[in-house]
C-alpha positions, 0 to 999 in steps of 0.5 A: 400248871400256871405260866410264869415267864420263860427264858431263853436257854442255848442246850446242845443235844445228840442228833438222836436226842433231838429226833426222839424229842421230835418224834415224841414232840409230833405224837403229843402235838407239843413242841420239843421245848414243851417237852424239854421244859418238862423233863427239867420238872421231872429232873427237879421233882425226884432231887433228894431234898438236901439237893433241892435248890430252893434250900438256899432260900431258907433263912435268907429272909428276916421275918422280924417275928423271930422264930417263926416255927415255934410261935407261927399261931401267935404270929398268924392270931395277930396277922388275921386280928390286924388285917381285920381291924380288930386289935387284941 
């Protein structure tokens, strides 16, 4: 998994939480945000998609190429023939 930067976040757990997490977090040779952080993946990765909150970047942009769904070949035909120094 690629490293991206990380912040800091405050989170108040059970005592029992945070001994099972140390536990599991000595066993693994991992520390307890490691494996807090990988728990909020697993959290993330099983949210139905209309709850997925990436969902909200959808239509936030503008391509100013239009509908891209329905002429993205034409789109990507002219991308490649202009990166390439070709013009059509």
């Amino acid at each position: 998994m690629m490293e991206t930067k990380k912040k800091p976040l405050q989170i108040y757990l059970r005592e029992d939480q945070v001994e099972a997490l140390r536990t599991v977090a000595e066993r693994r040779g991992e520390s307890i945000a490691a494996l807090v952080r990988e728990g909020v993946d697993l959290l993330l990765e099983g949210l139905p998609l209309e709850e997925d909150p990436l969902l909200d970047l959808v239509g936030l942009f503008d391509s100013a190429a239009g509908d891209l769904s329905e002429k993205h070949d034409q789109v990507l035909v002219k991308m490649i023939t202009n990166e390439s120094g070709h013009e059509s």
